[in-house]
N, C-alpha and C positions, 0 to 999 in steps of 0.2 A: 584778848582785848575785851576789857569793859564796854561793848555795846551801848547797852542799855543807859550808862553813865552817860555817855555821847550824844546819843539823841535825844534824853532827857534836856541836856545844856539847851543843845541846839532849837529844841523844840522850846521850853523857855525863852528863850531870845529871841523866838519869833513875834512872842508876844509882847514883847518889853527889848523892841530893838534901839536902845537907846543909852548913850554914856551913863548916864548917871547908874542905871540897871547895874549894866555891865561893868562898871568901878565897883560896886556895890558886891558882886559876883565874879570878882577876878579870880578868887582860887577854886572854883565851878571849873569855869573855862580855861586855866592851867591844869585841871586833873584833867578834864575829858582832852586835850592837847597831848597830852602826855600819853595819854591814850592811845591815841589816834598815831602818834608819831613810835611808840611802840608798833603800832600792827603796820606802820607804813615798813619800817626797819627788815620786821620777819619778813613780811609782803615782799619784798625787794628781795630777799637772799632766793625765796620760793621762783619769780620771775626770771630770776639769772637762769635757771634750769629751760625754762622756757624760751626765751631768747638769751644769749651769754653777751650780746653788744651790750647789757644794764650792766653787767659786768664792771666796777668801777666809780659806780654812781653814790654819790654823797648820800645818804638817807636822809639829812639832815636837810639836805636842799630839797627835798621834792614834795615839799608839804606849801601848798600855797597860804597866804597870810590868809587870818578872818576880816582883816579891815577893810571895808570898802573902799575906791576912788570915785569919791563922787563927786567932784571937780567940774566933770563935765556933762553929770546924770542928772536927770529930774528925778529921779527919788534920791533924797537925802538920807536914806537910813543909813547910820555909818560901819553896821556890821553885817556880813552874809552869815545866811541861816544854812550854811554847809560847811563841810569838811574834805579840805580835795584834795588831793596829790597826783602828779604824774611821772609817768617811768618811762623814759626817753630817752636814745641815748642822744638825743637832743638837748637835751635841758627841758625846762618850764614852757619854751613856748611852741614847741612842737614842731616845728621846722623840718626835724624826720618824726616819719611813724614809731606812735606808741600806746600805751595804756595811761588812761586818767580813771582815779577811783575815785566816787562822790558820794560823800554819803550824809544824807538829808533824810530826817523824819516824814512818814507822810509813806511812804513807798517810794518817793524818791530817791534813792541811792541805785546806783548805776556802776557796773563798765563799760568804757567807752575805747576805742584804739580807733587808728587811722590817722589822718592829717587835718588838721584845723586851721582853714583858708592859708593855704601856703601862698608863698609869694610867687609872682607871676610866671617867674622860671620854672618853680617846679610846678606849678598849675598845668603850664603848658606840655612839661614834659610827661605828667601823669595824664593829661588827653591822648598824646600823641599815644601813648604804652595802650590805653584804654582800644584806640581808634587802631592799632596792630595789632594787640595781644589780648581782645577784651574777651574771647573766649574765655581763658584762664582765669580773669578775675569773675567770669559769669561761673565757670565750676567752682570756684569759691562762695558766692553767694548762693549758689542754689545746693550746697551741699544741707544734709539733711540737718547736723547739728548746729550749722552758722544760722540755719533759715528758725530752729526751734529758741535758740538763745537771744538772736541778732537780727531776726527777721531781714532787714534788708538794708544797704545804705542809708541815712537819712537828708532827706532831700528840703532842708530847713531852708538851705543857702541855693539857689543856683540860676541859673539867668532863665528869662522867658522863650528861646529861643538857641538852637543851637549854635556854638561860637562861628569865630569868621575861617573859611578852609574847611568846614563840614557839613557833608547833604544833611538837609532834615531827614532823610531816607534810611540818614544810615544806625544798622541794626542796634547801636549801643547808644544813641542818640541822646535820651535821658540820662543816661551818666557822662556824656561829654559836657550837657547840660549842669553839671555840679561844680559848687566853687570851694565846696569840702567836702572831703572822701571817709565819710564817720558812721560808725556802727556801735550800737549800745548794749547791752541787755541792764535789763530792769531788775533790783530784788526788793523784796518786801520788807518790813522791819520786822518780820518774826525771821527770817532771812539772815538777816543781817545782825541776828543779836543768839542765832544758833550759835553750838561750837564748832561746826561746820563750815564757818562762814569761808576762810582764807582761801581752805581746798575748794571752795567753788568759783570762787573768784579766779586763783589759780586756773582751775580745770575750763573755765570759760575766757581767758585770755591764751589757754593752747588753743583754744578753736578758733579764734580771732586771727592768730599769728599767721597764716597766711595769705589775710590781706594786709597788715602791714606788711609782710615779704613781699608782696606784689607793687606796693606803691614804694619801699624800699628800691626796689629795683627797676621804675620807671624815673628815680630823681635822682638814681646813682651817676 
């Protein structure tokens, strides 16, 4: 993967996010496209190995568009300044656990796995696993390479108090407290434009994979 092709675009576009730009610069943003949707391809066959449920998965589908919906946002800019795909055997919206790659100039580019606000079914059923089984997903996060990569759940989303059926007492209290179960780690754009990049990405979605097995198996 051309890297550097990639966030060059992107990083351009952020300065000039605007049609006429971007009409102006459509075969920019089909090469860095091309790009990107190559290393999603490799990226996908590398992940099978890591979980075999991607097993199946269109490459074609798992790259999210760069157009906005801004319909019903107060910023009007009509393109995102990222490039994102995710690897589910859910599909695009995440409904089971998976991997989303993002990658954005700035040192913003990420992996991410877990569930992103599932619906209330499985909400309930990933407290209830949480509030029986929360040991197991606590030796998941406090293991040493989840904690140096992923540091901790991200606690962006979640109510101010804990839900209804549970003591404030009790020991897992602030993760009952979450209304997504999401972990990231961060790379830099010297990072992201090595030839290294995949195999890291890779090697930090095996250390991830045990907690989408854990919320796997609370919405099973």
């Amino acid at each position: 993967m051309d890297a550097q092709l990639i966030l060059k675009f992107l990083q351009s576009l952020s300065r000039n996010n605007n049609r006429e730009w971007f009409e102006k610069n459509k075969e920019k943003y089909l090469a860095a496209k091309a790009e990107f949707d190559g290393f999603v391809a490799n990226l996908l066959n590398d992940l099978i190995d890591v979980d075999p449920a991607l097993a199946g998965l269109n490459p074609k589908k798992l790259s999210f568009r760069i157009y906005r919906d801004v319909r019903f946002s107060k910023d009007k800019r009509p393109y995102k300044t990222n490039m994102g795909a995710t690897f589910s055997a859910g599909g695009k919206l995440m409904q089971k656990p998976g991997f989303y790659l993002h990658l954005e100039p700035g040192g913003k580019s990420f992996l991410a796995a877990g569930l992103y606000m599932p619906e209330p079914e499985s909400l309930s059923k990933v407290r209830q696993e949480i509030d029986y089984n929360g040991e197991q997903l606590d030796k998941v996060l406090k293991g040493k390479k989840f904690r140096t990569l992923f540091g901790d759940l991200e606690d962006f989303d979640k109510l101010k108090t804990v839900p209804k059926g549970y003591s404030k007492e009790h020991p897992y209290a602030e993760r009952l407290k979450l209304k997504s179960f999401i972990a990231s780690a961060t790379f830099t754009d010297a990072q992201v434009t090595a030839s290294g990049f995949r195999r890291k990405v890779v090697e930090a979605a095996a250390v991830i994979k045990p907690l989408n097995d854990f919320l796997d198996q609370a919405i099973a």
